[in-house]
Every structure is written in C-alpha cells, then in structure tokens.
N, C-alpha and C positions, 0 to 999 in steps of 0.2 A: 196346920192350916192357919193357925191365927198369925203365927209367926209373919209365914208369908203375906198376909193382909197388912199386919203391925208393917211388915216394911216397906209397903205398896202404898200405905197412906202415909210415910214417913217420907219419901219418895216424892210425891206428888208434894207434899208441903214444903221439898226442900228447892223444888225449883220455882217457885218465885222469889225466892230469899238467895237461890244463886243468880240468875237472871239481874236483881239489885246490885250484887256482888261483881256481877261481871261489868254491870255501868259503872260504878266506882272505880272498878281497874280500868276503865278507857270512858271517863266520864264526855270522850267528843265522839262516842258511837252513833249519837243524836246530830250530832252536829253533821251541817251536806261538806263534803270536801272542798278547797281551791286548788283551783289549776295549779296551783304556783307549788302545791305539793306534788306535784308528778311532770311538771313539764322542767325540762332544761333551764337555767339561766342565760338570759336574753333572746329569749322564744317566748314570752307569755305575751306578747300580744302582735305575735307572727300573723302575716295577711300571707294568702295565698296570691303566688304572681304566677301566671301562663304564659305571658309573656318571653318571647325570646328577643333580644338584642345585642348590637354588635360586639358585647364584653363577654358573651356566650363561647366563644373560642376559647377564653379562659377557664381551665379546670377548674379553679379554686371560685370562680363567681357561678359556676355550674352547680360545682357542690356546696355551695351556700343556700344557692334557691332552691336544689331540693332539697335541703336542713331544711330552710323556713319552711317550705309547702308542707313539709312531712307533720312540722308540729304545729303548722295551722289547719290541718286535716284533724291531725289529734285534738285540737283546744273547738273545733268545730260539733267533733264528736260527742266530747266530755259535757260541753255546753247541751247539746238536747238529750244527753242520756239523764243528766243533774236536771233539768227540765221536768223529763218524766219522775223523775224522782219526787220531784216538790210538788206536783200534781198528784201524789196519794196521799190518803189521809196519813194521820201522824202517828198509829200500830204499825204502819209498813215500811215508812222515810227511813228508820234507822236501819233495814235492813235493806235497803233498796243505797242505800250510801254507800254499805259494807260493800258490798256485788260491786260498784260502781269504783272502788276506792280496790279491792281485790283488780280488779281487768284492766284498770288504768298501772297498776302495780305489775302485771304480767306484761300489759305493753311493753314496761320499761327495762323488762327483762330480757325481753326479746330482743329490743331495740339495744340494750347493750351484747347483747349477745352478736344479732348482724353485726355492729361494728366492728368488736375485737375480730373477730373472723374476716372482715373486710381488711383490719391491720394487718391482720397476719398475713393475711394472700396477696395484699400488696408488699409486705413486707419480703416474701421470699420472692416475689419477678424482682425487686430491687436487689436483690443479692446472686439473682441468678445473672445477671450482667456483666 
C-alpha cells in the first residue's frame, strides 16, 4: 500500500515538471498561430469574389477564383476561431491555439488530399482520349 501512495504522489509531482518540459520542447505552444503557417503562398490575404465575368468561360480564371475564395473562407475562419481564442484567459489560450493550429493542419490535409485525387481523375480522362 505505501508503495502504491509513494508512486501516486511521485506521479502527481512529476506532472508539472513534465508539463515545464513539454514548454521547453515547443516553447511557441503559448504562442496564437499565423495564417501564413497554414495557408498557401500567395493566398494570405485572399478576398472572396462572387462575382462572375465575362473571363469566366475560361477554366483556368474559374479555377483561380475558387482557389482564392476557398482560402479566403479559410483565413475568414482561422481569423474568429484565433479571436475566440484570445478572448480566454491565459490557462486556456495555449490550449485553445493547439485545437486551432491541430484543425487548420487537418484542413490542409484534406485539402491536399482533394487535390491529388482531383490530379489524378483529371489525369486519366486526359489519357483516356
């Protein structure tokens, strides 16, 4: 019995000396994330257009404006979720970062994922031609 207590309060003291440890391995866990770690290069500061005009016929300016829109939806979103974030006090920000820095990281996984699967499926109608 004592064993088990000796390791219970040995236990308990060692996690806020891990919890130190784990800041030190990633001393910007405090830190709120930037866009510019998770969005595309030359998308960080995408405005969303609705608009259609006459260059719309063209595929390639079709698939530019939904690029843009997509990651001004994204940078739209990132923007009031990091909002809520800095509106907790400062026991919860670093963990409310992670969650925020973790979902914007699975976006991006996703989002490469559609892609390549979009390459590929275009890739074989061009071959079946």
């Amino acid at each position: 019995m004592k064993k088990v207590l000796f390791i219970f309060l040995l236990g308990i003291c060692a996690i806020p000396a891990f919890s130190e440890e784990l800041k030190l391995i990633n001393p910007q866990a405090d830190l709120p994330p930037k866009w510019t770690d998770f969005c595309e290069t030359g998308y960080e500061n995408a405005v969303y257009k609705n608009r259609d005009d006459v260059f719309n016929m063209f595929s390639y300016v079709k698939s530019e404006r939904t690029k843009t829109n997509y990651w001004a939806e994204r940078r739209v979103s990132f923007e009031k979720y990091l909002k809520s974030c800095n509106a907790l006090d400062d026991s919860a920000k670093a963990a409310c970062y992670a969650e925020l820095r973790k979902s914007e990281n699975e976006k991006n996984d996703l989002y490469k994922l559609k892609r390549d699967q979009m390459l590929y499926e275009n890739n074989i109608q061009l071959n079946r031609h």
